[in-house]
Biopython code that builds the backbone (N, CA, C, O; Angstrom):
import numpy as np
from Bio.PDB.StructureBuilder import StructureBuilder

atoms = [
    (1, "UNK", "N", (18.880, 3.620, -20.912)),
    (1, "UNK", "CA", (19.373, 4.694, -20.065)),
    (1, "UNK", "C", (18.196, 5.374, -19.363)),
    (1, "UNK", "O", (17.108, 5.731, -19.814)),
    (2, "UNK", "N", (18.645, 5.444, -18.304)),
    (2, "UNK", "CA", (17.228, 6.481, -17.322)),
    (2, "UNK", "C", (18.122, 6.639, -15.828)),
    (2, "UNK", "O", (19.109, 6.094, -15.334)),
    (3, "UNK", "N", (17.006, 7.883, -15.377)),
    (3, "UNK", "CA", (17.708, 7.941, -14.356)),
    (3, "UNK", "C", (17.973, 7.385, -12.732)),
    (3, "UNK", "O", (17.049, 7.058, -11.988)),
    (4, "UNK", "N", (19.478, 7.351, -12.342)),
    (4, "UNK", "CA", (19.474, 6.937, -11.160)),
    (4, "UNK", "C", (19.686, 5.522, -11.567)),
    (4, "UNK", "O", (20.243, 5.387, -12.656)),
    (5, "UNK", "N", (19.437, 4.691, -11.077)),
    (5, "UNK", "CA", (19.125, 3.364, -11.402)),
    (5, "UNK", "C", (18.070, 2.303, -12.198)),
    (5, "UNK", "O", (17.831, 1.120, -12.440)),
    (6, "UNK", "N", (17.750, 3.335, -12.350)),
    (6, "UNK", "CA", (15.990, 3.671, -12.814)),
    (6, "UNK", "C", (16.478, 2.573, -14.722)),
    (6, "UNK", "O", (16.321, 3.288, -15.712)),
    (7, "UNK", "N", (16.786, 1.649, -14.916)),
    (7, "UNK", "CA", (16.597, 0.626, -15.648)),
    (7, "UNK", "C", (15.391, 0.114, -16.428)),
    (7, "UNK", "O", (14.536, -0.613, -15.922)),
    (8, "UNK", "N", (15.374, 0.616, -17.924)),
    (8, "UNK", "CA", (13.803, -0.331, -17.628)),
    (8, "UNK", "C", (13.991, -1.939, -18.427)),
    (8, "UNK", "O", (14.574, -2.179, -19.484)),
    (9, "UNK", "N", (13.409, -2.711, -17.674)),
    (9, "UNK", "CA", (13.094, -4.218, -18.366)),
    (9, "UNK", "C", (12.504, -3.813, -19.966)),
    (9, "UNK", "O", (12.130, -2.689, -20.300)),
    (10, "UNK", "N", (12.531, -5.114, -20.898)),
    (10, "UNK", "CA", (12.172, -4.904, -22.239)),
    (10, "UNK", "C", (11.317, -6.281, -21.755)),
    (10, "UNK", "O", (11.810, -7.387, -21.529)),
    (11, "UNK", "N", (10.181, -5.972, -21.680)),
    (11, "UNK", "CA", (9.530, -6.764, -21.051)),
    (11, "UNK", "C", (8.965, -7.388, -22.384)),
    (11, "UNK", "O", (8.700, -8.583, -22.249)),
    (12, "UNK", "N", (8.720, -6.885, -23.610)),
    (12, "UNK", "CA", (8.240, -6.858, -24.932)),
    (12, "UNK", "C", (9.328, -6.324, -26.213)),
    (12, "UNK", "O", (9.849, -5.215, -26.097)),
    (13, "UNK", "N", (9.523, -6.890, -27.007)),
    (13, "UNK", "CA", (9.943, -6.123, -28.114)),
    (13, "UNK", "C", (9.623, -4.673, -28.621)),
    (13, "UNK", "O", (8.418, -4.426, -28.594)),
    (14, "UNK", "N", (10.410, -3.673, -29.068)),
    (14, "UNK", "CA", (10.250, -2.242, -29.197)),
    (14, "UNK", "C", (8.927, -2.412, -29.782)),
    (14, "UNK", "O", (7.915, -2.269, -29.095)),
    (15, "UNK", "N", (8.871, -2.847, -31.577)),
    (15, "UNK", "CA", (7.573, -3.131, -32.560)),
    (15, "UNK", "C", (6.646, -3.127, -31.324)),
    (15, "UNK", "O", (6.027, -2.239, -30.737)),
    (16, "UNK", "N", (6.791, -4.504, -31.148)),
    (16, "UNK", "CA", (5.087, -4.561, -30.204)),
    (16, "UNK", "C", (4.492, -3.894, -29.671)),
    (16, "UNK", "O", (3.278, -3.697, -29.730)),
    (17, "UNK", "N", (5.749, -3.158, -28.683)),
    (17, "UNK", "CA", (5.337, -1.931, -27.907)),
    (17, "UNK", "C", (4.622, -1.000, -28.490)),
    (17, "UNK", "O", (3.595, -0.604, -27.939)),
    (18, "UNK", "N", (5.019, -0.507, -29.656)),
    (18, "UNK", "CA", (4.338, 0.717, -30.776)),
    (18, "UNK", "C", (3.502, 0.216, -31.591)),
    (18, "UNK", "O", (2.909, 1.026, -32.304)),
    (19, "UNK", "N", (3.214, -1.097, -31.740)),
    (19, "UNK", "CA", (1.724, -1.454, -32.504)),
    (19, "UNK", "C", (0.698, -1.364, -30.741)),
    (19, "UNK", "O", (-0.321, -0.680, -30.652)),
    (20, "UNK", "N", (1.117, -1.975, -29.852)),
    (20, "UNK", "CA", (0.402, -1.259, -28.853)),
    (20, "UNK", "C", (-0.456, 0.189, -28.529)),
    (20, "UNK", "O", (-1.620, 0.486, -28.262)),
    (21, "UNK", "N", (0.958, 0.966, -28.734)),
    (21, "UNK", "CA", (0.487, 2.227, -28.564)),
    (21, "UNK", "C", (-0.600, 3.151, -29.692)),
    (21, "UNK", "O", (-1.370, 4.103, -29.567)),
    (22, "UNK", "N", (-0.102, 2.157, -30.944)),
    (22, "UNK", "CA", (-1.241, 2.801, -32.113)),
    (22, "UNK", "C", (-2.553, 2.002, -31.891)),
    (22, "UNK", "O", (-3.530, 2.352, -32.554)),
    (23, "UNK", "N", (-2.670, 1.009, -31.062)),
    (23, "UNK", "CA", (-4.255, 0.319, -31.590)),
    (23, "UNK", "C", (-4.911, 0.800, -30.066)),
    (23, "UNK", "O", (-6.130, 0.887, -29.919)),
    (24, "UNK", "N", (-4.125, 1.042, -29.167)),
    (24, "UNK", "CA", (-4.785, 1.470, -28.018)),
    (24, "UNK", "C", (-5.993, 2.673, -27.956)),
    (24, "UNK", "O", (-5.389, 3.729, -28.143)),
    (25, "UNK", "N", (-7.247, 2.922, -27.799)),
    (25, "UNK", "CA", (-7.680, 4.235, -27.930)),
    (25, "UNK", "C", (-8.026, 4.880, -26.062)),
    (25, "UNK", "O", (-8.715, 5.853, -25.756)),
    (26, "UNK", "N", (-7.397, 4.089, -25.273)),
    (26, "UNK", "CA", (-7.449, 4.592, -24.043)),
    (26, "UNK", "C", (-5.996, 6.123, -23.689)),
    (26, "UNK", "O", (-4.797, 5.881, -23.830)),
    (27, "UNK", "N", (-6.258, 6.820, -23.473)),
    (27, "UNK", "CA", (-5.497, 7.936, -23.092)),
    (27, "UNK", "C", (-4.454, 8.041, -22.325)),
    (27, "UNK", "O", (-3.327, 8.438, -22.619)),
    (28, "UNK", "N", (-4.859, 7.680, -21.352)),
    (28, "UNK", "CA", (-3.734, 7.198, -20.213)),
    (28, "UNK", "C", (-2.810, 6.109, -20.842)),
    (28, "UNK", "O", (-1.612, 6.194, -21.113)),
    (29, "UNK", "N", (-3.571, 5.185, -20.986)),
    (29, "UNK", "CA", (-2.505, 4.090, -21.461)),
    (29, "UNK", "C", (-1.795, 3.808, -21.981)),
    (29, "UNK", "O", (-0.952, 2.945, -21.731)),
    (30, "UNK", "N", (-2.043, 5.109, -23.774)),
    (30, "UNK", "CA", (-1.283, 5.449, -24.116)),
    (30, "UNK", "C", (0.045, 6.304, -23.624)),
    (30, "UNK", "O", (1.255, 6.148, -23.792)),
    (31, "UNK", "N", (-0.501, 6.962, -23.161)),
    (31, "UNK", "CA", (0.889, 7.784, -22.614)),
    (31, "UNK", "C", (1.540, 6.734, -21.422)),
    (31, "UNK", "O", (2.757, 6.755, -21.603)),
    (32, "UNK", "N", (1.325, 6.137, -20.670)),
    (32, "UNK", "CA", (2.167, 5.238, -20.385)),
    (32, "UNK", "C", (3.363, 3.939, -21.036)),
    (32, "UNK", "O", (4.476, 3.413, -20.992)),
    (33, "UNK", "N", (2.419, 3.992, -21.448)),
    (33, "UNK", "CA", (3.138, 2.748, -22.618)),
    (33, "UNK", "C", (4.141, 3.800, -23.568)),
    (33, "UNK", "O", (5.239, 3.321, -23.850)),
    (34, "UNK", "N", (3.834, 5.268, -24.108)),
    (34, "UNK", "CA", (4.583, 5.955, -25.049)),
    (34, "UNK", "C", (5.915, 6.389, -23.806)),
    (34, "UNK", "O", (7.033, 6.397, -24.322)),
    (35, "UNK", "N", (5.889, 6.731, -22.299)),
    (35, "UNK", "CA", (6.388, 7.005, -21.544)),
    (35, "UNK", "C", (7.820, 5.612, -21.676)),
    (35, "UNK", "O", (9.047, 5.703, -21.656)),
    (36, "UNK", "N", (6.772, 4.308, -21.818)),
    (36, "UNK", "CA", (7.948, 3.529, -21.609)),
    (36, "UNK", "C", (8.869, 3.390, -22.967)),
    (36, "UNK", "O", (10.050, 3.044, -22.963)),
    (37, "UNK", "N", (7.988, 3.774, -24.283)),
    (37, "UNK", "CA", (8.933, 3.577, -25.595)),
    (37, "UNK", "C", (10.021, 4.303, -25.564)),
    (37, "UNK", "O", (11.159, 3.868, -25.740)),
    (38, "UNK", "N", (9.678, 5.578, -25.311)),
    (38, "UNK", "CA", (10.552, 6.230, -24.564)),
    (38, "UNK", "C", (12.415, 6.080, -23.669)),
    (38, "UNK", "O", (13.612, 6.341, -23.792)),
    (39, "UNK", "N", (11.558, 5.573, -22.955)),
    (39, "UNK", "CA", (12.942, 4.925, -22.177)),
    (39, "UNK", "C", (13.741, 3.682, -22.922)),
    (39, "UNK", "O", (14.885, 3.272, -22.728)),
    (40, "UNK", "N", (12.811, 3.272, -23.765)),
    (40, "UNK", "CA", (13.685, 2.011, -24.457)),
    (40, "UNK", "C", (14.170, 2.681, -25.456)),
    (40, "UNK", "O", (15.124, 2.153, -26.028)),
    (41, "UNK", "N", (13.778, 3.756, -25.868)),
    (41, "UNK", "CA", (14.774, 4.554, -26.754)),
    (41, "UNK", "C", (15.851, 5.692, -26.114)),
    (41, "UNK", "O", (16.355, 6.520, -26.873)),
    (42, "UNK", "N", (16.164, 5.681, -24.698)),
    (42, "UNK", "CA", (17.387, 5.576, -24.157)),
    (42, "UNK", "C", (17.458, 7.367, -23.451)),
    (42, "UNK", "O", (18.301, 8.100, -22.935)),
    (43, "UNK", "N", (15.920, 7.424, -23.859)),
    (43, "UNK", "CA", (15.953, 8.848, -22.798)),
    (43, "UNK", "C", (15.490, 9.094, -21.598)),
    (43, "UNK", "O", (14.316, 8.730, -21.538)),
    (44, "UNK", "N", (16.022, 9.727, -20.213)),
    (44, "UNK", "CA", (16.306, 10.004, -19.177)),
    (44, "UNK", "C", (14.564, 9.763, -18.736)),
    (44, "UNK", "O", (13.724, 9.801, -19.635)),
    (45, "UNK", "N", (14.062, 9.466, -16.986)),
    (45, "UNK", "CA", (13.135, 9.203, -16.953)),
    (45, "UNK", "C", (12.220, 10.423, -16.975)),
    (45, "UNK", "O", (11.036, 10.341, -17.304)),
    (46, "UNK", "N", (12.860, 11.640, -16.584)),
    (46, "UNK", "CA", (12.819, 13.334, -16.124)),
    (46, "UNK", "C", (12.018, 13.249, -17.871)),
    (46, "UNK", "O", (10.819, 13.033, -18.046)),
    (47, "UNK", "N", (13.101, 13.492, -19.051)),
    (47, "UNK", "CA", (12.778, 13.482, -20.257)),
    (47, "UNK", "C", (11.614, 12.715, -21.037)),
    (47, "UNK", "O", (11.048, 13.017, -22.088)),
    (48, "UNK", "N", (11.471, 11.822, -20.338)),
    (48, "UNK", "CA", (10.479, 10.637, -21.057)),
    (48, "UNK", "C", (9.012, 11.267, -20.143)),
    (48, "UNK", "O", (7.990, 11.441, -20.808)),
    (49, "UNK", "N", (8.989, 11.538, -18.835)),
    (49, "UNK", "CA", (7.933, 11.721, -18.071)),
    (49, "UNK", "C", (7.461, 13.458, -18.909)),
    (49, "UNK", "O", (6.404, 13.857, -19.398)),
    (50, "UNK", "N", (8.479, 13.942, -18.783)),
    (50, "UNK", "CA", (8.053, 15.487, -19.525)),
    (50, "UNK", "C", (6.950, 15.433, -21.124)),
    (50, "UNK", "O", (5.938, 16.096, -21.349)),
    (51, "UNK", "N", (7.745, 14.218, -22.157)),
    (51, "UNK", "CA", (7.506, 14.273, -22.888)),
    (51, "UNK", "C", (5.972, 13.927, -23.071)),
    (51, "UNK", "O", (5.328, 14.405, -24.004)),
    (52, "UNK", "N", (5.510, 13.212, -22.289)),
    (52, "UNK", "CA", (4.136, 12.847, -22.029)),
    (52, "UNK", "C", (3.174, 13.791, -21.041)),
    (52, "UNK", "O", (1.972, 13.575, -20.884)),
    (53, "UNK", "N", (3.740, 14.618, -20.555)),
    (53, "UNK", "CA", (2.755, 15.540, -19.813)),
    (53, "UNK", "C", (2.895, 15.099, -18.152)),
    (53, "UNK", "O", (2.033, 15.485, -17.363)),
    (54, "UNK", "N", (3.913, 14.360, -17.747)),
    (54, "UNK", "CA", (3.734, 14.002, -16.484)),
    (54, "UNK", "C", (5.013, 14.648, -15.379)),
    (54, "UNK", "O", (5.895, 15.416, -15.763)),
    (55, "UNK", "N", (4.910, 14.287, -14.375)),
    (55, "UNK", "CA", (6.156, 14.914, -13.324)),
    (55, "UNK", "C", (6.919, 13.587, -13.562)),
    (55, "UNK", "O", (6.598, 12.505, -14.052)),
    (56, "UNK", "N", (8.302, 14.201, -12.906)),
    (56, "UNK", "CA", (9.285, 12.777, -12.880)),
    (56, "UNK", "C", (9.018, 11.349, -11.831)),
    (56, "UNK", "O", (9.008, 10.148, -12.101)),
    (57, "UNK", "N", (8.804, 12.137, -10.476)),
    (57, "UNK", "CA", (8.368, 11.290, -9.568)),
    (57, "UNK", "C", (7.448, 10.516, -10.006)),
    (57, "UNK", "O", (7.727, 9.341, -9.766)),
    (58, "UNK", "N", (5.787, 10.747, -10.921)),
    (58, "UNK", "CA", (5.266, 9.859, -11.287)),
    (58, "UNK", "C", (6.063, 8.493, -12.557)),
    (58, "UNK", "O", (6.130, 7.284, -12.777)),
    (59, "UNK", "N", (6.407, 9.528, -12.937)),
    (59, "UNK", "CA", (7.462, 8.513, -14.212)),
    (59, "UNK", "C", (8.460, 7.967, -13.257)),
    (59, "UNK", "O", (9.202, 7.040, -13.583)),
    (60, "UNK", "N", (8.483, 8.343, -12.462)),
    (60, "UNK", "CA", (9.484, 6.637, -11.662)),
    (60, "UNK", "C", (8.593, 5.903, -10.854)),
    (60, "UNK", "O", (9.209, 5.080, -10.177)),
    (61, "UNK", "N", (7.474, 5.890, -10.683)),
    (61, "UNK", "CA", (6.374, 5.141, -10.151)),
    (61, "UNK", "C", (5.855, 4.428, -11.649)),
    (61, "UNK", "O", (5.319, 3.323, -11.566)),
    (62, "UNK", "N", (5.957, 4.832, -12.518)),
    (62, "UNK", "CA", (5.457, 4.090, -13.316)),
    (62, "UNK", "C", (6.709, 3.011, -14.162)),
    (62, "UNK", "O", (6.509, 1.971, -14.788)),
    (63, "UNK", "N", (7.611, 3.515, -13.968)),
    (63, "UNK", "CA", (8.644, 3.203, -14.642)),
    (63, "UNK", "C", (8.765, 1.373, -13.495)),
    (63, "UNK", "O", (8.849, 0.238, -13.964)),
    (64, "UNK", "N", (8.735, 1.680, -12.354)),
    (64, "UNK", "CA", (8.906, 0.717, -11.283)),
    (64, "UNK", "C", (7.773, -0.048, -11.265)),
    (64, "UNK", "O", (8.003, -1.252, -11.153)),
    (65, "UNK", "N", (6.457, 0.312, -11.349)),
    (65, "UNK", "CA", (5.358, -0.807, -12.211)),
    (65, "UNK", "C", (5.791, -1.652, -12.907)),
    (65, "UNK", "O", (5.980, -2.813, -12.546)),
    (66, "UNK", "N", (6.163, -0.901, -14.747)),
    (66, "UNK", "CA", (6.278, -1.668, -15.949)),
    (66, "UNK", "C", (7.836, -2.735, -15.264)),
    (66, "UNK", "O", (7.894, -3.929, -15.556)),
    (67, "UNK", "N", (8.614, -2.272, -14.648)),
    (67, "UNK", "CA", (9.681, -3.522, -14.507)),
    (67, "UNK", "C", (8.863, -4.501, -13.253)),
    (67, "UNK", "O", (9.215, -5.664, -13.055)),
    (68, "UNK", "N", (7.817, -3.891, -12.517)),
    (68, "UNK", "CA", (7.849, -5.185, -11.532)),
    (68, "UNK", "C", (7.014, -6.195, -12.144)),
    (68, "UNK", "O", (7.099, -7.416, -12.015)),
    (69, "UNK", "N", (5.897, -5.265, -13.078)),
    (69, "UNK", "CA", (4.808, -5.796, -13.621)),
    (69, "UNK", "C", (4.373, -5.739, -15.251)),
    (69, "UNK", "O", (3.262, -5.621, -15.769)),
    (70, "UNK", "N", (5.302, -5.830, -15.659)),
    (70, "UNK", "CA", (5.205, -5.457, -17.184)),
    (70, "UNK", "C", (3.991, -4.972, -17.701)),
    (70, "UNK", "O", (3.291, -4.381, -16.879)),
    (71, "UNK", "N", (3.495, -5.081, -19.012)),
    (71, "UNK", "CA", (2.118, -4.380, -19.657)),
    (71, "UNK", "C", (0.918, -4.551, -19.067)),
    (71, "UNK", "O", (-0.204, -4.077, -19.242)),
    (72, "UNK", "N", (1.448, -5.410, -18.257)),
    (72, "UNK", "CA", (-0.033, -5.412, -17.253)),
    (72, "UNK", "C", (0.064, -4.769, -16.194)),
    (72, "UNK", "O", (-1.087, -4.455, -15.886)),
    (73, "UNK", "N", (1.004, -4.261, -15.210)),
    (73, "UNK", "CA", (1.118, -3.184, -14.465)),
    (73, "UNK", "C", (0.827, -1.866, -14.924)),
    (73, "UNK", "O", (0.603, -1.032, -14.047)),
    (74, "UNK", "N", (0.787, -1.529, -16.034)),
    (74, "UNK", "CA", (0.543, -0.291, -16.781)),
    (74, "UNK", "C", (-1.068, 0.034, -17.006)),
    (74, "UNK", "O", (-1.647, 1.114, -17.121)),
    (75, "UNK", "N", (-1.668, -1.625, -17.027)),
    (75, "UNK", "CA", (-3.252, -1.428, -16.349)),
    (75, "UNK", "C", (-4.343, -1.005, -15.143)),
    (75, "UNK", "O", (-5.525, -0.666, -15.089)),
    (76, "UNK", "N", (-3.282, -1.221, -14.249)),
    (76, "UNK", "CA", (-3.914, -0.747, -13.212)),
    (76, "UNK", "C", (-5.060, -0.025, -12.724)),
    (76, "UNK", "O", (-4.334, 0.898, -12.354)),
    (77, "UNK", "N", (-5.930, 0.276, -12.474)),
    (77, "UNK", "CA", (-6.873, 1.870, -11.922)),
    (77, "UNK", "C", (-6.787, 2.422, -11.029)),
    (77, "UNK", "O", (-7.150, 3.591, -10.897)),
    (78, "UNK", "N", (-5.949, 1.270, -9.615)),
    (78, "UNK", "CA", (-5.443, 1.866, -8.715)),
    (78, "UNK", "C", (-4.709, 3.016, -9.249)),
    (78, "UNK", "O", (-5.310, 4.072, -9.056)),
    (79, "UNK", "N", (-3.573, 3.133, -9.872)),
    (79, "UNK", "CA", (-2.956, 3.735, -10.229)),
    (79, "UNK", "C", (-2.826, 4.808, -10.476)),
    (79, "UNK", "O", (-1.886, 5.593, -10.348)),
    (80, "UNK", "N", (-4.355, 4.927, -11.065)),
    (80, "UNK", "CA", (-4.831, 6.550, -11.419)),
    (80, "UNK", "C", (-4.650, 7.701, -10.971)),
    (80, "UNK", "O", (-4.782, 8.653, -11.741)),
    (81, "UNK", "N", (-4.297, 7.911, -9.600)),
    (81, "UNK", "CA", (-4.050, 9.011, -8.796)),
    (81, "UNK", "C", (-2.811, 10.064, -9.157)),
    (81, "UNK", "O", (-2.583, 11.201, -8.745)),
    (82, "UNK", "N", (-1.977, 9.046, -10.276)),
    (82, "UNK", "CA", (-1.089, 9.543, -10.794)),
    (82, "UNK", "C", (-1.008, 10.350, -11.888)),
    (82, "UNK", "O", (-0.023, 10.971, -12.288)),
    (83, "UNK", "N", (-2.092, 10.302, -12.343)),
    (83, "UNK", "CA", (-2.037, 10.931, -13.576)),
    (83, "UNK", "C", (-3.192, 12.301, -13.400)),
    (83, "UNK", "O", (-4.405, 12.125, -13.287)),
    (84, "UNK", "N", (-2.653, 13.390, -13.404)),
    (84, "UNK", "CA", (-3.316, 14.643, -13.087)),
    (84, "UNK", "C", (-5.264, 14.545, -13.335)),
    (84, "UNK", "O", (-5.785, 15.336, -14.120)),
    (85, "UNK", "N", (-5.911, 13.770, -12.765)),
    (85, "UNK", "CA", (-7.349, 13.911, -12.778)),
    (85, "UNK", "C", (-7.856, 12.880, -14.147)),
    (85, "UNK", "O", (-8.961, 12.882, -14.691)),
    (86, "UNK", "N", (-6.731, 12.083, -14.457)),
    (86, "UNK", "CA", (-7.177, 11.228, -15.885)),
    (86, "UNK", "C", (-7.851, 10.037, -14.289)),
    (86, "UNK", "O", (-7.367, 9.726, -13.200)),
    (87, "UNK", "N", (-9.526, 9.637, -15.226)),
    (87, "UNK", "CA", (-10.402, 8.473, -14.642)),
    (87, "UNK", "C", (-9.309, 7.147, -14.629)),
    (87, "UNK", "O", (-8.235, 7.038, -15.222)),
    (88, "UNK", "N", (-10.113, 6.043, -13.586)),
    (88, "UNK", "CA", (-9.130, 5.163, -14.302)),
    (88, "UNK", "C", (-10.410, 4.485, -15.217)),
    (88, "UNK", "O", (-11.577, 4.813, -15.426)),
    (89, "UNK", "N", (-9.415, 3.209, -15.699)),
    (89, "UNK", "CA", (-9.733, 2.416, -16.723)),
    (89, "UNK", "C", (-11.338, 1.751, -16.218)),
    (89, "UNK", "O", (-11.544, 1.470, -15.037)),
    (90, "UNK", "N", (-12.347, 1.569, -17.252)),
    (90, "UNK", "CA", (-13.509, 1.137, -16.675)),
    (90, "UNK", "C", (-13.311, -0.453, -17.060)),
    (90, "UNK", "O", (-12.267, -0.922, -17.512)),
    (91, "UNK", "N", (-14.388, -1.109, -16.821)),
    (91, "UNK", "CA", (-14.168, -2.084, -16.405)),
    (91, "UNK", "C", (-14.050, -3.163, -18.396)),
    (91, "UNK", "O", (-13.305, -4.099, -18.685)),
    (92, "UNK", "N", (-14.813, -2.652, -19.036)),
    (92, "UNK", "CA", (-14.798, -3.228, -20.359)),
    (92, "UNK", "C", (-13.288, -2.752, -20.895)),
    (92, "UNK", "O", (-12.546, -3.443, -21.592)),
    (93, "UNK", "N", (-12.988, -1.277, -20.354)),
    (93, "UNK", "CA", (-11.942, -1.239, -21.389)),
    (93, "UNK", "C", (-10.197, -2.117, -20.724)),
    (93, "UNK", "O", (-9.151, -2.485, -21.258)),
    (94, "UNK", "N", (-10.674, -2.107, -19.547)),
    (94, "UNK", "CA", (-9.467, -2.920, -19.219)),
    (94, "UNK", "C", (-9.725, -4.559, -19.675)),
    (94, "UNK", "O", (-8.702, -5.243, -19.656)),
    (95, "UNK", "N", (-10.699, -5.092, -19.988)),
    (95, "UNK", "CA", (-10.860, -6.256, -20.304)),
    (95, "UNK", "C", (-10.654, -6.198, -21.472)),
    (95, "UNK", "O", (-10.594, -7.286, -22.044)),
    (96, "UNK", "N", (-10.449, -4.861, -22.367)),
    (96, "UNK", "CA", (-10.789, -5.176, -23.937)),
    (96, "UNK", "C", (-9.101, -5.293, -23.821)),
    (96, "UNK", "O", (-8.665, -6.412, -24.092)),
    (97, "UNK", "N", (-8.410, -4.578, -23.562)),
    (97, "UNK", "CA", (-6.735, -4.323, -23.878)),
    (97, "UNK", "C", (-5.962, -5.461, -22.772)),
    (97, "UNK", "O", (-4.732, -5.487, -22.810)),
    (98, "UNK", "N", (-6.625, -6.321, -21.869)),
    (98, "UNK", "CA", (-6.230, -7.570, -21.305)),
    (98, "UNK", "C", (-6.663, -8.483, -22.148)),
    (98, "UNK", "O", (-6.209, -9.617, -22.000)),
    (99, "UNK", "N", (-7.552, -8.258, -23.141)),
    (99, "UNK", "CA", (-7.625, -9.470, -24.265)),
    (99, "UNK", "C", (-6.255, -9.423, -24.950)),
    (99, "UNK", "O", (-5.374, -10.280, -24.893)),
    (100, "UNK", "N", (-6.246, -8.299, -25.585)),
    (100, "UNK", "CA", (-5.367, -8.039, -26.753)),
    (100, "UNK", "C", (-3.926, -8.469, -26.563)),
    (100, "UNK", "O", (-3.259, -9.147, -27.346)),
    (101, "UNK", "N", (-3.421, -7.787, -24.981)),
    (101, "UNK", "CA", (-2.193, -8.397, -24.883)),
    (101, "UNK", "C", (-2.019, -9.682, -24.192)),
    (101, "UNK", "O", (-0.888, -10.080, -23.912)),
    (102, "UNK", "N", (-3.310, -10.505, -23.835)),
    (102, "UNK", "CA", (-3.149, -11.809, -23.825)),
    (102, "UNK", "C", (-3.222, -12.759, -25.084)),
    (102, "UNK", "O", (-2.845, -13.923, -24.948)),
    (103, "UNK", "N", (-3.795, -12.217, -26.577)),
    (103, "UNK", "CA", (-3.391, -12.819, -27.463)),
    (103, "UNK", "C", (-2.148, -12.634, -27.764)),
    (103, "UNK", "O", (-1.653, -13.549, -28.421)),
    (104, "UNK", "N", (-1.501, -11.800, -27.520)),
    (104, "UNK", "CA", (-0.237, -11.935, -28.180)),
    (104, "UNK", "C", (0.977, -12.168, -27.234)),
    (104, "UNK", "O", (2.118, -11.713, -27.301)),
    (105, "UNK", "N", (0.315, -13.134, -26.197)),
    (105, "UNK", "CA", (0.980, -14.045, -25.167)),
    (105, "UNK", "C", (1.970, -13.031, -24.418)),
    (105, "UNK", "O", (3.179, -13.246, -24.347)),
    (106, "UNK", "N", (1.428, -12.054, -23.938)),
    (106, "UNK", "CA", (1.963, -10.756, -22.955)),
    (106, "UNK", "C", (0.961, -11.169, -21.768)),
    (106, "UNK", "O", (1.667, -10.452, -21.060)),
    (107, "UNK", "N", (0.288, -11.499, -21.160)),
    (107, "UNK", "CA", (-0.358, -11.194, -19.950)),
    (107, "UNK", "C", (-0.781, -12.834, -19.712)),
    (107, "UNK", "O", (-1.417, -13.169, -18.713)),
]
sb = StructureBuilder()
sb.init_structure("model")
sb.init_model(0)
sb.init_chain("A")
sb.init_seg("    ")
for serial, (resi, resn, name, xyz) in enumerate(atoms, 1):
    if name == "N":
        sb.init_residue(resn, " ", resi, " ")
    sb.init_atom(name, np.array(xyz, "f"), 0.0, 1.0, " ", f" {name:<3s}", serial, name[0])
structure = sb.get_structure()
């Protein structure tokens, strides 16, 4: 459930998603990824974006990432502009968490 049409893909199993979010130590990423557990636990995108510290409009920009582009759209650095003054991802740490979810045959 989310809003509008606003659907999200289960691009991953719930588990995975939340062993994700605990081994992650990037900030942003976390709250993206917790943004999307969120919605797979069936709350509104308004509700899920609040719960993480963000506006709604960004939580439907991100929400429209993770379905076009699953856990790897949620990497981005372009992206960054979205998130109130959070850096983006440097260049090791996006390679360290593109390892991780390419072992476990996500990316």
């Amino acid at each position: 459930m989310t809003d509008g049409d606003g659907r999200v893909e289960r691009h991953v199993p719930g588990r995975e998603l939340r062993r994700w979010i605990d081994r992650t130590e990037d900030t942003l990423l976390r709250r993206r990824l917790v943004f999307v557990e969120r919605l797979y636990g069936g709350q509104s995108v308004a509700g899920a974006a609040s719960a993480v510290g963000t506006s709604t409009t960004v939580g439907r920009r991100w929400l429209a990432r993770w379905n076009r582009s699953g856990p790897g759209g949620s990497l981005d650095p372009s992206n960054s502009e979205d998130d109130r003054g959070s850096e983006p991802l440097s260049g090791t740490q996006r390679e360290s968490i593109e390892r991780r979810l390419s072992a476990d045959g996500h990316l």
